[in-house]
C-alpha positions in Angstrom: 83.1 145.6 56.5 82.7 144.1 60.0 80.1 142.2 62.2 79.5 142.2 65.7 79.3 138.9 67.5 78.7 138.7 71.2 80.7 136.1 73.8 80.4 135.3 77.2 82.3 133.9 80.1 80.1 131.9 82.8 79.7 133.8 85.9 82.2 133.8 89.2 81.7 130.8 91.6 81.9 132.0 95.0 82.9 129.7 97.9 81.5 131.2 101.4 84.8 130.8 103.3 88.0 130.1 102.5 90.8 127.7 103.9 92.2 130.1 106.3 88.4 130.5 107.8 88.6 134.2 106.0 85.1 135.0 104.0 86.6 135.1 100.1 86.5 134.4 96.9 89.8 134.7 95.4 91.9 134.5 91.9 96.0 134.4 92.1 98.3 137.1 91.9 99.8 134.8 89.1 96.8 135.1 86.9 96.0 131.8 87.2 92.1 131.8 88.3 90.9 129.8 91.5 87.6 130.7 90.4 86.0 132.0 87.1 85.8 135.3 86.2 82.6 137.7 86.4 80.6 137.9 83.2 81.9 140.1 80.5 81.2 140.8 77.1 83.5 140.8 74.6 83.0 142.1 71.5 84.8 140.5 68.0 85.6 143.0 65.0 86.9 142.0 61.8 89.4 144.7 60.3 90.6 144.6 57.1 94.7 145.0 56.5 96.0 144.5 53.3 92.7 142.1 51.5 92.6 139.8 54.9 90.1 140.0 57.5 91.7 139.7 61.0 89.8 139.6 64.5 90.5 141.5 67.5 88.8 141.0 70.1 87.5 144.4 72.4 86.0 143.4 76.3 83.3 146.0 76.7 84.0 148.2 79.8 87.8 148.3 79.6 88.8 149.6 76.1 90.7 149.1 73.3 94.2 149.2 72.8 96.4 149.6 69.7 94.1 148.0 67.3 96.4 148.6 64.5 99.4 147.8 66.5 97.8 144.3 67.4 96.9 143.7 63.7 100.0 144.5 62.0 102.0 142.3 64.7 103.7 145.0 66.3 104.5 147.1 63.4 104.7 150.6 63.6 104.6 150.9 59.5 101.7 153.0 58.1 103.3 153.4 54.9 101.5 150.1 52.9 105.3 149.3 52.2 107.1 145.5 51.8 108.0 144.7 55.4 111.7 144.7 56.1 114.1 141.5 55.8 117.1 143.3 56.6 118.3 141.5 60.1 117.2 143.7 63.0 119.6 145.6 65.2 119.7 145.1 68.5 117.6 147.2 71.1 118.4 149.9 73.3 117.0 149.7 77.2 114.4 152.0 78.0 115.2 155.5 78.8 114.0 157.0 82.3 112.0 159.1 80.1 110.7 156.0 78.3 110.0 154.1 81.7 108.1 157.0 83.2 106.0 157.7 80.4 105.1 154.0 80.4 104.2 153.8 84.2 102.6 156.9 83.8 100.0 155.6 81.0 99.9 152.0 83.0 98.7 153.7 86.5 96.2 155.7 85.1 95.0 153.3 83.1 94.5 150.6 86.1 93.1 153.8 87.9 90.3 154.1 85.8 89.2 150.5 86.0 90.0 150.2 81.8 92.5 146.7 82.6 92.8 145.7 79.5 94.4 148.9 78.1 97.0 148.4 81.5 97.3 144.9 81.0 98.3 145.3 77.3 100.8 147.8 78.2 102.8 144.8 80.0 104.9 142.3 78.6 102.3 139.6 79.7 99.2 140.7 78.9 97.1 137.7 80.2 98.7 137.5 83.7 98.5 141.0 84.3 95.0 141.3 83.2 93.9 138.3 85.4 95.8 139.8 88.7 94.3 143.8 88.0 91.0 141.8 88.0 91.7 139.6 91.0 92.4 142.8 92.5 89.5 144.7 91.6 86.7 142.4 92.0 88.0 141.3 95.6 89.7 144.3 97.2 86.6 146.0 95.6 88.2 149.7 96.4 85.5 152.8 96.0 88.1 154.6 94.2 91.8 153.7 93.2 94.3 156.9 93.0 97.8 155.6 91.8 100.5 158.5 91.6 103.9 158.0 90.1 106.7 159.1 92.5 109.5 159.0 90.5 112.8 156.3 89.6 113.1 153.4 92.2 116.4 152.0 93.8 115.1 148.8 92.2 116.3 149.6 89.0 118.9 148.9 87.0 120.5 150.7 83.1 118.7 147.6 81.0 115.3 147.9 83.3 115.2 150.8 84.9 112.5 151.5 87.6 109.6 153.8 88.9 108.0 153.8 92.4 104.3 154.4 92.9 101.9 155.4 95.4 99.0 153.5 95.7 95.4 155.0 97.6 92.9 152.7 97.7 89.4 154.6 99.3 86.1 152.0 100.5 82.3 152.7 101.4 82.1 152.6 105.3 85.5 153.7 106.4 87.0 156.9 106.4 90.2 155.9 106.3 92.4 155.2 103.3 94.3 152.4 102.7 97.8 153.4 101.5 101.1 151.5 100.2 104.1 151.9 98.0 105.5 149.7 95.2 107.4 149.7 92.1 107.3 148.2 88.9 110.6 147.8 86.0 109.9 148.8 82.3 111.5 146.6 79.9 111.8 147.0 75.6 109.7 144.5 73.7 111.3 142.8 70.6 109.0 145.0 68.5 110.8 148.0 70.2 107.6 149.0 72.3 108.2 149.8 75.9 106.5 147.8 78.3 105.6 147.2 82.4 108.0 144.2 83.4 104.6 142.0 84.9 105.2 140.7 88.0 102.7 140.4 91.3 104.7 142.7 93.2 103.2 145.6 90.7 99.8 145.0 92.3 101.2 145.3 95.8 105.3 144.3 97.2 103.9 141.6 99.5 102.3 139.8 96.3 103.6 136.2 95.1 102.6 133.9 92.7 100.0 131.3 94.3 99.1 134.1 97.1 96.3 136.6 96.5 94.4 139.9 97.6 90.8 140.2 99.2 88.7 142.0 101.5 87.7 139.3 103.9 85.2 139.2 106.8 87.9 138.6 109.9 87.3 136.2 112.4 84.8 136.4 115.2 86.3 138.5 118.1 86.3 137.4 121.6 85.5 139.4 124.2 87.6 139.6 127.0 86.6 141.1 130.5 88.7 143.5 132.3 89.3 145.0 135.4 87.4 147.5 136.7 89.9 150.5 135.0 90.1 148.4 131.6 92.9 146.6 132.3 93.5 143.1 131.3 93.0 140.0 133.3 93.6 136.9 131.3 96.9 136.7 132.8 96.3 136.0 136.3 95.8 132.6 137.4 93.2 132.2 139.3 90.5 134.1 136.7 91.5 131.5 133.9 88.8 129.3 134.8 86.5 132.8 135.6 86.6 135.1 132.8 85.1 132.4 130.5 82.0 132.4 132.3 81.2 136.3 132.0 78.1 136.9 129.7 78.1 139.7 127.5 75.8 142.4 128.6 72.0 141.7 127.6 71.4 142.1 124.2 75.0 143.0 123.6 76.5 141.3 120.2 79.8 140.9 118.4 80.7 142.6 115.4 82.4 140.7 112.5 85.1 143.4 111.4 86.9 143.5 107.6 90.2 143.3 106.5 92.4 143.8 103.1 93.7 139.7 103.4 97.0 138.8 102.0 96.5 134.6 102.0 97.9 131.9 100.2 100.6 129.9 98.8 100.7 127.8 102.1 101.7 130.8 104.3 100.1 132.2 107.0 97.2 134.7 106.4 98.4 138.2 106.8 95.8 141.2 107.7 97.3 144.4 105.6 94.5 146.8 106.2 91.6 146.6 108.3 88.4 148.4 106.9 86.5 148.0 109.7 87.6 146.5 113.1 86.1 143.8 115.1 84.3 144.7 118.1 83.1 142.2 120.8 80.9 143.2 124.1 83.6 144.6 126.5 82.7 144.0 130.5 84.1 145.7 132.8 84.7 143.4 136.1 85.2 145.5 139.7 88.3 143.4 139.9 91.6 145.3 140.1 94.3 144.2 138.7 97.0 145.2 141.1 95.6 143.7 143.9 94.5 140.7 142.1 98.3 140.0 141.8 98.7 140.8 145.2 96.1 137.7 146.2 97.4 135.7 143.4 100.7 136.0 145.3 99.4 135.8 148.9 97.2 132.4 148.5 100.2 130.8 146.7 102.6 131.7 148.9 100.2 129.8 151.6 99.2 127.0 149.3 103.2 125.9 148.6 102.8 122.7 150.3 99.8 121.5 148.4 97.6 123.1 150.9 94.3 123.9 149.0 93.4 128.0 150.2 91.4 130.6 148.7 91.0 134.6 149.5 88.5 137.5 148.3 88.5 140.9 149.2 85.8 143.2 148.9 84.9 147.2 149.0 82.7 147.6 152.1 81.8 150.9 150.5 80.1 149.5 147.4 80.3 145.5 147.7 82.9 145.3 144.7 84.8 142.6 144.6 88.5 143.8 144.2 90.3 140.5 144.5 89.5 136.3 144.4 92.1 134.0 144.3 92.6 130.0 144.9 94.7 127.2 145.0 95.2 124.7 143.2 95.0 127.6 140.2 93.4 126.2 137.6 91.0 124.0 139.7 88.2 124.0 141.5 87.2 127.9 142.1 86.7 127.9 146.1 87.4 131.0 146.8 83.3 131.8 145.6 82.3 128.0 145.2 83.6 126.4 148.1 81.7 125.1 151.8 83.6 125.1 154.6 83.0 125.6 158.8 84.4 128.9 159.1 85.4 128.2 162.8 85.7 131.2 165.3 85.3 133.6 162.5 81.8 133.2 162.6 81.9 134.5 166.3 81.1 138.0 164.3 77.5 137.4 163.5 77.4 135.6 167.3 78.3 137.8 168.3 75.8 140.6 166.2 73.0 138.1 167.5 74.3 138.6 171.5 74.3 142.5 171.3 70.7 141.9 169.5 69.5 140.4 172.7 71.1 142.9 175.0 74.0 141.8 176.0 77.2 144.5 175.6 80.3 144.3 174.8 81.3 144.8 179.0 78.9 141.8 179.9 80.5 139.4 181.6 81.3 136.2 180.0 83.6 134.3 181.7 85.7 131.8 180.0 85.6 128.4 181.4 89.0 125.6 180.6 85.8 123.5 179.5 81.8 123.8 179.0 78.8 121.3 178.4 75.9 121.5 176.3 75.9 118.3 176.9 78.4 117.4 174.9 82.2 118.7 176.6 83.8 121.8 174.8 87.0 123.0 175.5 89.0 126.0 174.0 92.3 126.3 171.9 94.3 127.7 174.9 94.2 125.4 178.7 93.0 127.6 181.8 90.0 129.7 183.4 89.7 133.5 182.8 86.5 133.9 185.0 86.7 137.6 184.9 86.5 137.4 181.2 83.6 140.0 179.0 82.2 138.9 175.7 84.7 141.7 174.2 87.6 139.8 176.4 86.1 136.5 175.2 86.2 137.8 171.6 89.3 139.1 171.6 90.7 135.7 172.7 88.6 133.7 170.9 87.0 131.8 173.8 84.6 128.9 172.7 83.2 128.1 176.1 82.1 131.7 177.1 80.3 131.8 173.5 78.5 128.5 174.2 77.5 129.7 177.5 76.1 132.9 176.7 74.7 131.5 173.3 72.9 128.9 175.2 71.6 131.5 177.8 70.5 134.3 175.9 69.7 132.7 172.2 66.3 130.8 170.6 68.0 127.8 168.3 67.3 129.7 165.0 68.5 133.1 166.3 71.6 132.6 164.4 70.4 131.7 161.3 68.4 134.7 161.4 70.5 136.9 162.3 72.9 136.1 159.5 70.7 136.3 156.7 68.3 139.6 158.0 71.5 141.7 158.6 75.0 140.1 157.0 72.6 138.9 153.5 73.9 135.1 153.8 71.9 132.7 152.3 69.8 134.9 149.9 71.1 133.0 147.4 73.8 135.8 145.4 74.5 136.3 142.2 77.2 138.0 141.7 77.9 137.5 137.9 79.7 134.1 138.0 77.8 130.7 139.9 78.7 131.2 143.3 77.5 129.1 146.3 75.5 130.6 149.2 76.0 130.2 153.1 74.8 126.9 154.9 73.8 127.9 158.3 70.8 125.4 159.5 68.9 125.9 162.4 70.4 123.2 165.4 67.8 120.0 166.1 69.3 120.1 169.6 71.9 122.1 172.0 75.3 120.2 170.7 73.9 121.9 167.3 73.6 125.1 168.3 76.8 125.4 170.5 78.3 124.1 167.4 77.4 126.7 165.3 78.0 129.5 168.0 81.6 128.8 167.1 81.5 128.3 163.5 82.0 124.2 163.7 79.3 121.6 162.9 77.3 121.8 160.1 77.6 125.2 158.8 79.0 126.0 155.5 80.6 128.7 153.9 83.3 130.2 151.5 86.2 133.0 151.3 83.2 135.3 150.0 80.8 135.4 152.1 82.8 135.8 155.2 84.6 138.5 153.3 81.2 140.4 153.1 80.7 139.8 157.0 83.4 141.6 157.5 83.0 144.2 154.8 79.3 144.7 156.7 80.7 144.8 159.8 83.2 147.7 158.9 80.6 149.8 157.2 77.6 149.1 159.2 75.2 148.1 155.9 75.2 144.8 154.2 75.8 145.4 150.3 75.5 142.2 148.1 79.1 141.3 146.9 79.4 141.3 143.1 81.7 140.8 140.5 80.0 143.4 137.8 78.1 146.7 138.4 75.4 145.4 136.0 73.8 142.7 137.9 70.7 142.9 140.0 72.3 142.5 143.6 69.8 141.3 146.8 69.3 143.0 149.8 69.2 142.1 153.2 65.7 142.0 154.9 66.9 143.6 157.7 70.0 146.3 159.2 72.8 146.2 161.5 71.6 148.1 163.9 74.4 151.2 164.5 74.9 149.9 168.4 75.4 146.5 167.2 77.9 147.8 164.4 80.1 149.8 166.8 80.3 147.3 169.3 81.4 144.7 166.6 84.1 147.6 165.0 85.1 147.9 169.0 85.7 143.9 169.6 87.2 143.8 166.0 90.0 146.2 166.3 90.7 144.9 169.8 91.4 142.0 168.2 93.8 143.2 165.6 95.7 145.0 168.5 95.3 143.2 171.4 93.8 139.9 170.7 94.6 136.6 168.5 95.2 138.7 164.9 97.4 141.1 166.8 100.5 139.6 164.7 99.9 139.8 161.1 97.9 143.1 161.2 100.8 144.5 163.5 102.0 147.8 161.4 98.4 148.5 159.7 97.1 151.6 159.7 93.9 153.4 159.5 90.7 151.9 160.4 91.1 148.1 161.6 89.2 145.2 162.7 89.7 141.5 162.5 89.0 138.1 163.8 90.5 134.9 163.6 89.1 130.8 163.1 90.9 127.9 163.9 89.0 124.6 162.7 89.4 121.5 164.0 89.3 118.8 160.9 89.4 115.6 162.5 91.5 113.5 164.7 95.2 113.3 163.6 94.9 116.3 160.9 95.8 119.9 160.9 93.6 122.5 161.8 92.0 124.8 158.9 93.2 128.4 159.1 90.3 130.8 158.8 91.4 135.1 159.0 88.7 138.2 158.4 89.6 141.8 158.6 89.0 145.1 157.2 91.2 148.3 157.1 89.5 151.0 156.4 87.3 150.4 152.5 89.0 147.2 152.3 87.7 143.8 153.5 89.4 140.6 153.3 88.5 136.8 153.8 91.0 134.2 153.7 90.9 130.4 154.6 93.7 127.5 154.2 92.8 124.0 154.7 95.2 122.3 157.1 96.8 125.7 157.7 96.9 126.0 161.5 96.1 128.3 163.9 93.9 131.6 162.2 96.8 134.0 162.8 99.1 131.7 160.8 98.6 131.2 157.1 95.0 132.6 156.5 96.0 135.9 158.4 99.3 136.4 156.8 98.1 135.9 153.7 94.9 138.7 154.4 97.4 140.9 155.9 99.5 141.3 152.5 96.7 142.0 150.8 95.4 144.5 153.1 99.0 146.2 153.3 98.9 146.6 149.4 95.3 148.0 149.1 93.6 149.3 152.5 95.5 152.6 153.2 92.5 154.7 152.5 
C-alpha cells in the first residue's frame, strides 16, 4: 500500500553579477546554499516494514538508493529476525578493495548526473548532495567523464585513499577541461563503506565558503602595439597615447568565459577558460626598438627640466616609427605642440627659391646685417659676400635668405609652397589629435623676412618638420600617420624632382660640411640635415631645432632653451638615426 504525493522547492534566484564583478550565481562548496536550488520533484513512498508505514523520500531525476537500507536504519538483516543487543565489536578500516569499489560506484554515479545515489554513498549525504549540485547547475559541463586512477599518497591504513581523473567537456569549446583529485573512504558505524565528504572531492582547490562557476570574465582591454605586435604600454611617452586609439570601425570586444574558483574572501581564481576574451587589436607603425631609442634620446636632452620632443618618420611610406616628449607624462608636444621652428624651416625657403628659379649656385651673399626694414643679423659676426644660397644654407645665413626672399618671393609664396608640396596645414589626422602647421601669410616685409627664417609668427611641432624632411629625402609628400587604417590627405601639389635634388644636395652639405656636420659625423648611407637656432627672448636660451634623414629614416627634434641646433636637438636626432637609418 503506498501513495504518491508530489513536493516542490521554489526555483533558483539568480543575481546578475557577483561580488568579484564575475557573472554567477553560486551555492558553497560546503553545501550550504547562497541561493535556492532549481525546482525538483520529489516523490514520497510509504513502505511497509514490519506493520509500520515509513517514508522515504525519492527526487525524480537522480534515483534511489538503498530503500531498504534507509528503512531498516542501516540494517543489513533480511531475515524478519529480533535485532541484536549483544554489544557491537569494533570495526575494521576499509580495505583498498573496499575503498576502490566505493569510489568506483561514487564516480560513476556523479558521472551520470544521478547525485543523490553519489551523495548517499558519503558519510554526509546533505553536504555532498548540495556541493555535486552546486557543481552541476553552475560549471554546467556537456558531459562529465570521472576515471578512477588508483590508491592516493593521501591515504592512510584507517582511511585509505583513491585518486581520480576528472574530464569535464562544454558546448562551444573544443577543449577539455581536466584535473586530478582524491577522495578517502571511511567505515560507517553500520559497517557500510563510505566517501569521506569533503569539498576537495569536487575539485583540490575547493574550501568551505568558496565555490565553482562558469562566469562571464571581465571586459578585455585592448591594447595597441607596435607595428610587429609588440607591446607598447611600457614606454613613457605613449602612456598618455595609447588610450586615445579607437578600435577599428565597427570592431567590438568579446566577453570570454571562465571555470571561476571565488569566495571565502580570497581573491578570484580563473581555473579554466572556456572561451577567451578578445578585444580589437591595432596595430600602430610604431616600433618598439626605436621608440626606446627616442624615449632615451629626448630624456637624455630634457635632464635639466628642459621641455623637448622628437618623432621620426619612414619617408618611404609616412609611418611614424618613433614620438617621444618631455616632461613624460605631460603635455604630448612632440604631435601637439606650436613652436617657430627657426632656420629649419630654411627647407621649404628654400623649395620656394628653386621654384622661382633661383639654383643652388646663385649667388647669395651673406651680409653681417640686413633690413627689411627692421635690422637682422645672423648667429655668426662677419661678411661672406661670395656666399651661394647652397653656401648660405649650409651655414645657415639669415640675411642672404631675407635678401633673396625679399627679391624673388610674393608675401604668400611661402605659405604656399608649404602646404602644395610638404602637406602642412591640411589639417592631418593621423590617428591621435594632432595639431597642424601655422604658417600665415606676412601683413608687411618684417613678416615675411620673419618667416623666411622660421621666426615670427609661424607655428609648428616635432611632426611636421619631421615630414619636411621625410619629403625632402624622398621627393613626395606622404601624410605622416600613426595607423595604416586612417584616411591620410594629400598634398595638392609635387616637389618638383629639380627642386628635390637641389634640397637633397644643400641637405647633405650640411651634414658634412655645414652647421650639423658634428652630430651626424660617422653616419652612413644617404644623409641630409639642417639645423634651427631660435631666439626666445631677451635674457633666455635659445630653442634647439635639428631635421635629418639617412636613408628611409627621417627625424625631427626640438628642445626648448636647448641652444644652438647642433647641440641638444641634433644629438638627440642623431642617436636615433644611428640606431634605425642604416638602410
Amino acid at each position: 500500500m503506498h501513495r504518491d504525493h508530489e513536493e516542490h522547492e521554489p526555483y533558483e534566484s539568480y543575481e546578475p553579477y557577483g561580488e568579484d564583478g564575475y557573472d554567477d550565481h553560486l551555492v558553497h562548496a560546503d553545501g550550504h546554499p547562497q541561493a535556492p536550488q532549481r525546482r525538483r520533484s520529489r516523490r514520497i513512498w510509504l513502505v511497509a516494514v514490519g506493520g509500520v508505514f515509513t517514508a522515504l523520500v525519492v527526487v525524480a531525476g537522480y534515483g534511489a538508493y538503498n530503500v531498504l537500507s534507509a528503512v531498516s536504519g542501516g540494517s543489513t538483516d533480511t531475515g524478519g529476525g529480533a535485532a541484536s543487543t549483544t554489544a557491537k565489536e569494533p570495526q575494521a578500516p576499509p580495505t583498498a578493495e573496499q575503498a576502490d569499489a566505493v569510489a568506483k560506484d561514487f564516480l560513476a554515479a556523479w558521472g551520470r548526473g544521478d547525485l543523490t545515489v553519489a551523495a548517499g554513498l558519503t558519510d554526509r549525504p546533505e553536504a555532498a548532495r548540495m556541493a555535486l549540485a552546486s557543481f552541476h547547475d553552475n560549471v554546467s559541463a556537456r558531459a562529465l567523464t570521472l576515471t578512477g586512477t588508483g590508491p592516493a599518497p593521501a591515504g592512510t591504513p584507517s582511511e585509505p585513499a583513491v585518486g581520480y581523473r576528472v574530464r569535464a567537456e562544454f558546448d562551444g569549446t573544443a577543449q577539455a577541461w581536466e584535473y586530478e583529485s582524491a577522495l578517502g573512504a571511511v567505515r560507517a558505524s553500520d559497517g557500510r563503506v563510505l566517501v569521506r565528504w569533503a569539498p576537495t572531492v569536487v575539485h583540490p582547490k575547493l574550501a568551505a565558503g568558496r565555490t565553482l562557476a562558469v562566469k562571464a570574465l571581465p571586459n578585455p582591454v585592448s591594447k595597441p602595439t607596435d607595428r610587429k605586435g609588440r607591446p607598447l604600454d611600457a614606454l613613457p611617452s605613449l602612456q598618455s597615447v595609447l588610450p586615445q586609439i579607437a578600435p577599428p570601425d565597427g570592431a567590438k570586444a568579446v566577453t570570454g568565459q571562465a571555470v571561476v574558483l571565488s569566495g571565502g574572501g580570497q581573491e578570484a581564481e580563473e581555473l579554466f577558460v572556456l572561451t577567451p576574451p578578445s578585444a580589437p587589436q591595432v596595430k600602430l607603425t610604431l616600433d618598439a626598438d626605436l621608440q626606446q631609442v627616442a624615449e632615451e634620446a629626448v630624456k637624455q636632452q630634457s635632464a635639466n627640466g628642459k621641455p623637448a620632443s622628437l618623432v621620426a618618420v619612414q619617408p618611404s611610406t609616412g609611418n611614424i616609427l618613433a614620438m617621444a616628449y618631455a616632461p613624460q607624462g605631460g603635455f604630448n608636444r612632440a604631435v601637439g605642440g606650436g613652436q617657430a621652428p627657426g632656420s629649419t624651416m630654411k627647407v621649404i625657403t628654400a623649395a620656394a627659391l628653386l621654384e622661382a628659379g633661383v639654383t643652388p649656385d646663385t649667388a647669395a651673399p651673406c651680409k653681417e646685417t640686413t633690413n627689411s626694414p627692421r635690422t637682422w643679423h645672423n648667429d655668426e659676426p662677419g661678411n661672406h659676400l661670395d656666399y651661394s644660397l647652397s653656401d648660405d644654407f649650409i651655414h645657415s645665413c639669415n640675411t642672404g635668405f631675407i635678401d633673396k626672399g625679399l627679391e624673388k618671393l610674393q608675401l604668400g609664396t611661402l605659405g604656399s609652397v608649404a602646404r602644395d608640396q610638404f602637406g602642412l596645414g591640411l589639417q592631418w589626422r593621423i590617428g591621435i589629435p594632432s595639431r597642424d602647421a601655422t604658417i600665415p601669410v606676412p601683413g608687411n616685409k618684417d613678416e615675411a623676412a620673419a618667416a623666411y627664417i622660421g621666426q615670427g609668427q609661424i607655428q609648428v611641432n616635432s611632426l611636421l618638420m619631421a615630414s619636411v624632411a621625410a619629403t625632402v629625402q624622398s621627393g613626395t609628400f606622404r601624410q605622416p600617420v600613426l595607423r595604416e587604417d586612417v584616411k591620410r590627405v594629400t598634398a595638392p601639389g609635387k616637389l618638383p624632382s629639380d627642386v628635390a635634388q637641389g634640397l637633397r644636395s644643400m641637405m647633405a652639405r650640411t651634414a658634412t660640411q655645414g652647421t650639423a656636420r658634428t652630430p651626424m659625423s660617422g653616419l652612413g648611407g644617404q644623409i641630409g640635415a639642417k639645423t634651427g637656432t631660435v631666439e626666445a627672448g631677451s635674457g633666455q636660451a635659445t630653442n634647439s631645432w635639428f631635421i635629418a634623414y639617412r636613408n628611409d629614416l627621417a627625424v625631427a627634434a626640438e628642445v626648448e632653451g636647448g641652444g644652438h641646433g647642433n647641440s641638444a636637438a641634433g644629438v638627440a636626432a642623431a642617436q636615433v638615426l644611428k640606431a634605425g637609418g642604416k638602410g
